[in-house]
C-alpha positions in Angstrom: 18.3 -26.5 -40.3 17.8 -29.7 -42.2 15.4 -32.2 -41.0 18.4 -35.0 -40.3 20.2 -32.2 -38.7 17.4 -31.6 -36.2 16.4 -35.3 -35.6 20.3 -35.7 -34.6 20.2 -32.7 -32.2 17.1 -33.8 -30.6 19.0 -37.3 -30.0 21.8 -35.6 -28.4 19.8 -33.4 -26.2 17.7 -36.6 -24.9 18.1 -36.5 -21.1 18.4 -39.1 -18.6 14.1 -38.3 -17.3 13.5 -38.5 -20.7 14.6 -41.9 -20.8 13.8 -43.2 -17.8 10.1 -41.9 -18.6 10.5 -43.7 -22.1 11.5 -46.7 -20.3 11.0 -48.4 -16.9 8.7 -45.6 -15.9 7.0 -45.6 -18.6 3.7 -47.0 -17.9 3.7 -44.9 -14.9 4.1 -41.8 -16.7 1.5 -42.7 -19.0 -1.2 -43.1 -15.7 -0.2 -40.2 -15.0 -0.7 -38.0 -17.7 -3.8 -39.9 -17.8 -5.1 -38.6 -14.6 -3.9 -35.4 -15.6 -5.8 -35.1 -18.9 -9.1 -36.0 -17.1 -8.6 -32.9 -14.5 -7.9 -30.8 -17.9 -10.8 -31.9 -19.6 -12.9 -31.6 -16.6 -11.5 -27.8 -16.3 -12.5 -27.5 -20.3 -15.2 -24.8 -20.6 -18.2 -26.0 -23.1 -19.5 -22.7 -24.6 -22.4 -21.1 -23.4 -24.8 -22.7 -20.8 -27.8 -21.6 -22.5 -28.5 -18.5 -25.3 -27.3 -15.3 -23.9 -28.7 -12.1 -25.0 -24.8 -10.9 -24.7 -22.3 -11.6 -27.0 -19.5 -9.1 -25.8 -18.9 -6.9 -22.9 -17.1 -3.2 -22.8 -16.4 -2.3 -18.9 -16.1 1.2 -18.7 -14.1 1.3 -15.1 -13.8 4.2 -13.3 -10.8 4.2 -11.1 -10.6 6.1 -7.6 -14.3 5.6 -6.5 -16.5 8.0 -8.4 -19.5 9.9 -6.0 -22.1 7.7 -6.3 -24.6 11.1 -4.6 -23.2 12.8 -7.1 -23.7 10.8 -10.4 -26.8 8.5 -10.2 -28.3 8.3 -6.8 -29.5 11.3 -6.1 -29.9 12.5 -1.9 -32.3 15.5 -1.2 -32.2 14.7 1.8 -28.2 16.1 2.2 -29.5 19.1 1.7 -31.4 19.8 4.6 -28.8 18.1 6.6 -26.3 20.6 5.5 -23.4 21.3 7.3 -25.0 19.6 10.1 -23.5 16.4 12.1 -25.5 13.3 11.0 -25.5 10.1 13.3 -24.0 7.1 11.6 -21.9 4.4 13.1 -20.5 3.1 9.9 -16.5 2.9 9.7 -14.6 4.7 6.7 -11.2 4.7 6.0 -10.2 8.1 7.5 -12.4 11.1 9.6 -15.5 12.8 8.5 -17.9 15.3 9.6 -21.3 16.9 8.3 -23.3 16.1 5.6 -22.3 17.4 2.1 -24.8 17.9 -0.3 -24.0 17.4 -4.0 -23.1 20.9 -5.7 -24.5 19.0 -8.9 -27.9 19.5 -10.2 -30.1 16.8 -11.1 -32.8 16.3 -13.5 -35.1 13.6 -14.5 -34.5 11.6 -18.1 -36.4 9.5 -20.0 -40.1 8.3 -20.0 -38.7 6.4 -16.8 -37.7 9.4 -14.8 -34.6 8.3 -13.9 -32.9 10.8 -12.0 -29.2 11.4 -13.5 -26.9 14.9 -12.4 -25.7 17.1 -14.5 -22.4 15.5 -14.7 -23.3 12.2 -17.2 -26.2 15.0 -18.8 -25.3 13.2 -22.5 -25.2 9.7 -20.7 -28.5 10.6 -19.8 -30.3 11.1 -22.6 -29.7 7.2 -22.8 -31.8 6.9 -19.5 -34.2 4.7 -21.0 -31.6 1.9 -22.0 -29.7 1.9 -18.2 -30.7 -0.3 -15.5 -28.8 1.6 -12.1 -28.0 -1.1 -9.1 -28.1 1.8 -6.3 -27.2 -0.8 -3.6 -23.9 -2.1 -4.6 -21.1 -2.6 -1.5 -17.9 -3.9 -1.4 -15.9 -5.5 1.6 -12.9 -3.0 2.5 -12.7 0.8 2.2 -9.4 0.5 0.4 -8.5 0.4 -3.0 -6.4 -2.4 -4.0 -8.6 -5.3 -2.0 -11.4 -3.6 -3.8 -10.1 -3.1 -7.3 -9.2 -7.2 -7.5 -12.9 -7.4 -5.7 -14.4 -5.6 -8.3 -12.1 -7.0 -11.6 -11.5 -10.6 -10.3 -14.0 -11.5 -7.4 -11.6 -12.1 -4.6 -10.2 -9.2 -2.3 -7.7 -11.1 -1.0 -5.8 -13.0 -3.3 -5.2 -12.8 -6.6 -7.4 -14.3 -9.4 -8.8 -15.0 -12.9 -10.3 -11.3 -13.6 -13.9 -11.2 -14.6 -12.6 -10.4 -18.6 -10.7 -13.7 -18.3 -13.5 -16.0 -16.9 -15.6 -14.9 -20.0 -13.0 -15.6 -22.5 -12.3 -19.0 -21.1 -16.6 -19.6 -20.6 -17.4 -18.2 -24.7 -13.8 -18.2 -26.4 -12.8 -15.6 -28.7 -14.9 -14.9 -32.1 -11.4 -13.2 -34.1 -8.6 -15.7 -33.7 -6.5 -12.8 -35.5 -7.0 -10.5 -32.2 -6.6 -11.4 -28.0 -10.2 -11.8 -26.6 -10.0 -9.8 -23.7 -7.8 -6.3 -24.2 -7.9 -3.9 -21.4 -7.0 0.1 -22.1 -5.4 1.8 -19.7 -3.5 5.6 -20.9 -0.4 5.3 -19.1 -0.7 2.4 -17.5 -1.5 1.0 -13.9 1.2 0.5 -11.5 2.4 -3.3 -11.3 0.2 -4.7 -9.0 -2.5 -3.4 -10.3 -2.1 -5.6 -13.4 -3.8 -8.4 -11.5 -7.0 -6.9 -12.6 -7.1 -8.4 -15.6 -4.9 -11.5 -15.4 -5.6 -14.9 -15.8 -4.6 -16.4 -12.8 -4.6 -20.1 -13.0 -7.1 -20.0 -15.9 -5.1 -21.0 -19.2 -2.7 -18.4 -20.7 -4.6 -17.6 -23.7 -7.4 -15.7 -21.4 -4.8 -12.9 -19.9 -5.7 -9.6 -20.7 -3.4 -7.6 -23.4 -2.7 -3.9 -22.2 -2.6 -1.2 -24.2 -1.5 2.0 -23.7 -4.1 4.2 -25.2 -1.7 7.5 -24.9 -0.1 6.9 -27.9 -2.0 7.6 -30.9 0.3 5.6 -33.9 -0.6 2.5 -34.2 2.8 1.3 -33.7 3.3 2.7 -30.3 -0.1 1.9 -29.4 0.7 -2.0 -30.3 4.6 -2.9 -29.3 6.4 -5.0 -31.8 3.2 -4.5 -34.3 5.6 -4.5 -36.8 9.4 -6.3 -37.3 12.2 -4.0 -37.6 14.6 -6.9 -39.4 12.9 -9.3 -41.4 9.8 -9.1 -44.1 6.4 -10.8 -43.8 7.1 -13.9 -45.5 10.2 -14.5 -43.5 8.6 -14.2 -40.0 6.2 -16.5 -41.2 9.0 -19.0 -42.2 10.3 -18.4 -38.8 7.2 -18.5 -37.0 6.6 -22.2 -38.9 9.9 -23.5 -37.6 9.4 -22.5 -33.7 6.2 -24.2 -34.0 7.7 -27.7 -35.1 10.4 -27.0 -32.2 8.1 -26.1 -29.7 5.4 -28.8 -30.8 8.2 -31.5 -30.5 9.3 -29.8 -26.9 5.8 -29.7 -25.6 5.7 -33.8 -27.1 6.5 -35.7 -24.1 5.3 -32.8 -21.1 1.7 -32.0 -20.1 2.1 -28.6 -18.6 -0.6 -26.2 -20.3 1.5 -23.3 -20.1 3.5 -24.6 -23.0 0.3 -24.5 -25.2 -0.8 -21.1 -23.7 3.0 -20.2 -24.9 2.8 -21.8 -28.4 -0.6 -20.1 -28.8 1.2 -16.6 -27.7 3.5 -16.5 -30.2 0.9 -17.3 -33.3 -1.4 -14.8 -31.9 1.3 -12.2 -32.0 2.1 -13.3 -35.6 -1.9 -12.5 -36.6 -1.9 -9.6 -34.8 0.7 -7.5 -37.1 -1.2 -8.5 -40.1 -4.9 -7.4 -38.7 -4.6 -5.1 -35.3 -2.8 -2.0 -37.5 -6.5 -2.5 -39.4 -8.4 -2.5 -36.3 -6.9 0.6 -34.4 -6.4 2.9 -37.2 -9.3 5.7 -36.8 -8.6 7.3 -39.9 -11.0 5.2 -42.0 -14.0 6.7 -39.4 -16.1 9.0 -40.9 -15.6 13.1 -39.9 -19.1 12.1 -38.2 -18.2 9.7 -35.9 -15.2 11.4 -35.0 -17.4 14.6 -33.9 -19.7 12.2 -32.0 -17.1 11.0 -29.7 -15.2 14.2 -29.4 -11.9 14.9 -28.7 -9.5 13.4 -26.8 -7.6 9.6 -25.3 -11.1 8.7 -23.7 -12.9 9.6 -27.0 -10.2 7.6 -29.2 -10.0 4.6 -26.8 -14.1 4.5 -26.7 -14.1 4.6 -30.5 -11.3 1.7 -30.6 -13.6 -0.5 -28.5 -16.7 -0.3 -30.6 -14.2 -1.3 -34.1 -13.2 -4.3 -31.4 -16.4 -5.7 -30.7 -17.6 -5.2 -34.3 -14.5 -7.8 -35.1 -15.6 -10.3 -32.6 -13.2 -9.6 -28.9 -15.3 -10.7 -26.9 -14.1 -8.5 -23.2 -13.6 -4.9 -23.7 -12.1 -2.5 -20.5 -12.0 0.7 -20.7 -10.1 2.4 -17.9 -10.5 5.7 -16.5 -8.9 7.9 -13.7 -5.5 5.9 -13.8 -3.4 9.3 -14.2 -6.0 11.6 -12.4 -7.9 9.0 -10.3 -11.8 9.8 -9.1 -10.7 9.4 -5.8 -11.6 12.9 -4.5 -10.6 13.2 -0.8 -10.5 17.5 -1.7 -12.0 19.7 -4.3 -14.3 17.0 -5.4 -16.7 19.3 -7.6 -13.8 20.7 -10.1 -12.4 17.2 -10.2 -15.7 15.2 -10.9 -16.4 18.0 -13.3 -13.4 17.3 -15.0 -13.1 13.7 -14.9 -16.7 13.3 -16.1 -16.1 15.9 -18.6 -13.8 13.3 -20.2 -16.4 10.0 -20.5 -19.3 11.8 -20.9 -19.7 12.3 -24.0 -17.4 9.3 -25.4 -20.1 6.8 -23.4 -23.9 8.7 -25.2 -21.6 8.3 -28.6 -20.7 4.6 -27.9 -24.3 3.4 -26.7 -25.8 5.7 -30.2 -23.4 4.4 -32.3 -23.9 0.3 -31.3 -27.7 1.0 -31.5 -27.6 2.4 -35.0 -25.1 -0.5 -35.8 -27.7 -2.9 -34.3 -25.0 -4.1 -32.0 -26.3 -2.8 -28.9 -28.8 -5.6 -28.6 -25.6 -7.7 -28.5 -22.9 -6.1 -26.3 -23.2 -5.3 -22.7 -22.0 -2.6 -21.4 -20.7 -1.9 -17.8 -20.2 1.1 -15.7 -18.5 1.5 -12.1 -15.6 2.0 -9.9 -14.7 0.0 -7.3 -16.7 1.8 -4.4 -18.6 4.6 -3.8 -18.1 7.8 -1.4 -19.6 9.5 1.8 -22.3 12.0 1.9 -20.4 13.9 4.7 -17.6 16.0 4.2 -14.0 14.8 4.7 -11.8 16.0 7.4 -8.3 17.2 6.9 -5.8 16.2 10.4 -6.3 19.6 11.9 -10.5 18.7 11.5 -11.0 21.5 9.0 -13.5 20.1 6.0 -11.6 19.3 2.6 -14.6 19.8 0.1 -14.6 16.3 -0.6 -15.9 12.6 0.1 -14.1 9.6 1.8 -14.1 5.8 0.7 -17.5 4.5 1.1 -17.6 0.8 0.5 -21.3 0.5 2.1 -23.0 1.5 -0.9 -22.6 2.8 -4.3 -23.9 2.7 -7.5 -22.9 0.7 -11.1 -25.2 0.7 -14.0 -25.6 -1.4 -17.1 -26.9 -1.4 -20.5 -27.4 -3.2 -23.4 -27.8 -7.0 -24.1 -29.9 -9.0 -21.7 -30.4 -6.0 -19.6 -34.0 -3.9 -18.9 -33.5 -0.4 -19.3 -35.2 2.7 -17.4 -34.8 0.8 -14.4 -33.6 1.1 -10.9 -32.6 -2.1 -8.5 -32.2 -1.7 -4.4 -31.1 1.6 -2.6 -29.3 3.1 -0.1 -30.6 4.9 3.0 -31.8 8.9 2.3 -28.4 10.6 2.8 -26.7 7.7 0.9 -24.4 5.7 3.6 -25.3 2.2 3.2 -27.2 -0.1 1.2 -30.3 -1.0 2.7 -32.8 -1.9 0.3 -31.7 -5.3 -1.8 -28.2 -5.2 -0.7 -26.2 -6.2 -3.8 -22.8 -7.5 -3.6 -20.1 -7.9 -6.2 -20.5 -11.4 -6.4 -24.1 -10.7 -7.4 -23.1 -8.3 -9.7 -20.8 -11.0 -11.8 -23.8 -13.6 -11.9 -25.6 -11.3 -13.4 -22.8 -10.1 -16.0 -22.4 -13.8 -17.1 -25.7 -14.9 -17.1 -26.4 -12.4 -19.8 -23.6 -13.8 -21.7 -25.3 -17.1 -21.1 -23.2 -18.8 -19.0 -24.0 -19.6 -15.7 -21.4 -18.3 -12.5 -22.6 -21.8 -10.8 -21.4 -24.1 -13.4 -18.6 -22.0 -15.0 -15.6 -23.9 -12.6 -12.1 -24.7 -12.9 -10.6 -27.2 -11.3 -6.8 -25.8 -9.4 -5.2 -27.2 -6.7 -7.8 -29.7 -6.1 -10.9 -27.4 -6.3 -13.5 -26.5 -8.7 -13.0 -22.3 -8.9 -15.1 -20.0 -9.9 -15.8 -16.4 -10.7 -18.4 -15.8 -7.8 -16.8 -18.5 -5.6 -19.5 -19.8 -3.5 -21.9 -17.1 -3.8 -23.6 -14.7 -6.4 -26.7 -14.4 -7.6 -28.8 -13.1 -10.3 -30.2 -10.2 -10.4 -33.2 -11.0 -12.6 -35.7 -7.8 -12.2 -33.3 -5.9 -14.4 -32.5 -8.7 -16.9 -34.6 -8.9 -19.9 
């Protein structure tokens, strides 16, 4: 289209509010967007609040609730209480009888000690480097409340997901790649996409999926590349919906039009430098071997290349096809699931040490609660050989930048029920996450619907024995 040729267009597509706004309203209009462009600024993030030890996070999440008496807080106690009725009056989400002790062994690692079971044995050889928060509780005994607790800091409603709060806090290093990518084999189902949404934060801190399944890069990435038109054409194209959308956005003040613009630009980068990013075959046979085999191995691998190119919020999901949420047969599936990560989380924290990145990245571990020490009951009251949903207490470790390994913060009572020694809630847990990153949860607001928001709404805070 010629530039006369879209001049007349825009003439003949000007509207009656366009021309009342450019014209007896218009001094109005201009107060107006005034007002609104002092809330936006206000609502602007700044960068860091001080130097963070943390530059990048990658959030291993493990979907389903994984056994916290069988992982990282280990309960002798269970087994002298074995098969035996324990008194508790703590409410779970369905019926359970006598204690069940863990059929995993455990063993000490590291000049700290730190006791660790058999089923993260390769995690633990990184004892030393982990600091374990034993006393970690959530709200609700049911997953959904608890996932958005866990990802976004509210049970109830929907918002901005932990991921998207640091992108808008620290913006993105790689302007070629999104700054917050989330991988998930398979997918989640559609509400559980909330987890790591934007909310009401602006556009350009959602979360982009990827489906980790697939191993070509083209599945992997939809649209990666253009099944019509050449490189230099899209660009051409590309240039021409910006001046379109640039004279659109003109006269309005709604930020979803720039979040939009910004979408479309980002996609256009993205087929010219993701296919570099994802594409394992320029890894050594070495590295390959030190991650193993398999999606949880590829995806862990993909997430170290990320954070080497700058993303700034890494999540890493596990248990979405074959959740930890082990009501029955809990020691075959733990096996199994840990089986998976094990070895793909020792080969991510050896390979970001001998990269000198570790001392730059955090890294996160956790579901969304834990699970009882006693035995679940099936309807007819015969024990199911596995664990119920135990939001009381439960464990989550970290690693990495800002944090002090070989170190162990609160507890739960001896057969692992509740948290009773520094109680630790999520909200606690996210202070600490940004304040590594350097940004403080108090100050890091954004102002919606005539309140300042924030990450840890009005609680949180940090937990400073195991930061460094």
């Amino acid at each position: 289209m010629l530039r006369s040729e879209f001049v007349q267009q825009q003439i003949r597509t000007f509207n009656r509010r366009q021309l009342l706004r450019s014209s007896g309203l218009g001094i109005g209009s201009l107060g107006l967007q005034s007002l609104i462009a002092d809330d936006q600024k206000q609502s602007e993030s700044s960068g860091p609040h001080f130097e963070g030890k943390a530059k990048r996070v990658i959030h291993f999440f493990l979907n389903g609730g994984p056994s916290h008496v069988d992982t990282f807080d280990q309960k002798p106690q269970l087994q002298r209480f074995s098969g035996k009725s324990v008194p508790t009056n703590l409410l779970t989400e369905r019926k359970t009888g006598a204690a069940m002790p863990s059929p995993f062994r455990f063993r000490q690692y590291g000049e700290s000690g730190l006791p660790v079971s058999e089923l993260f044995h390769q995690t633990a050889r990184h004892a030393d480097k982990l600091a374990v928060i034993r006393s970690m509780h959530a709200e609700v005994p049911n997953h959904e409340p608890s996932l958005m607790l866990m990802n976004c800091g509210d049970s109830v409603q929907p918002r901005p997901s932990a991921g998207a709060w640091t992108l808008y806090g620290l913006g993105c290093e790689n302007q070629n790649l999104p700054g917050f990518i989330a991988m998930c084999p398979g997918g989640l189902p559609i509400k559980d996409t909330e987890n790591w949404q934007a909310g009401f934060l602006p556009g350009n801190c959602q979360g982009t999926w990827l489906d980790t399944q697939h191993t070509e890069v083209s599945r992997l990435i939809e649209n990666i590349d253009h099944p019509q038109i050449s490189s230099p054409q899209q660009q051409r194209q590309l240039a021409l919906l910006q001046r379109m959308n640039l004279a659109h956005q003109k006269n309005r003040t709604d930020p979803r039009l720039e979040a939009r613009i910004r979408s479309f630009e980002l996609a256009f980068r993205m087929q010219r430098d993701a296919a570099e990013a994802f594409d394992l075959s320029s890894e050594p046979e070495h590295i390959h071997q030190l991650y193993g085999e398999g999606i949880h191995a590829r995806q862990t691998l993909i997430a170290r290349r990320l954070v080497e190119r700058g993303v700034r919020y890494v999540q890493l999901w596990h248990g979405a096809g074959q959740p930890w949420d082990n009501h029955s047969g809990l020691e075959a599936a733990h096996r199994k699931l840990a089986g998976q990560i094990d070895q793909p989380i020792a080969a991510l924290l050896t390979d970001l040490e001998q990269r000198g990145l570790l001392e730059e990245t955090l890294i996160i571990w956790g579901g969304e609660f834990g699970r009882t020490p006693t035995v679940e009951l099936a309807a007819d009251g015969r024990p199911q050989s596995g664990r119920d949903h135990n939001h009381w207490g439960f464990s989550v470790w970290l690693a990495g930048a800002g944090i002090r390994g070989g170190t162990t913060f609160g507890a739960t009572d001896d057969l692992g029920f509740k948290a009773v020694e520094s109680p630790t809630s999520v909200h606690d847990l996210h202070a600490t996450i940004l304040h590594c990153l350097g940004l403080d949860h108090r100050r890091l607001t954004y102002r919606y619907a005539g309140r300042d928001f924030r990450l840890t709404d009005v609680h949180g805070k940090v937990l400073t024995p195991i930061c460094t």
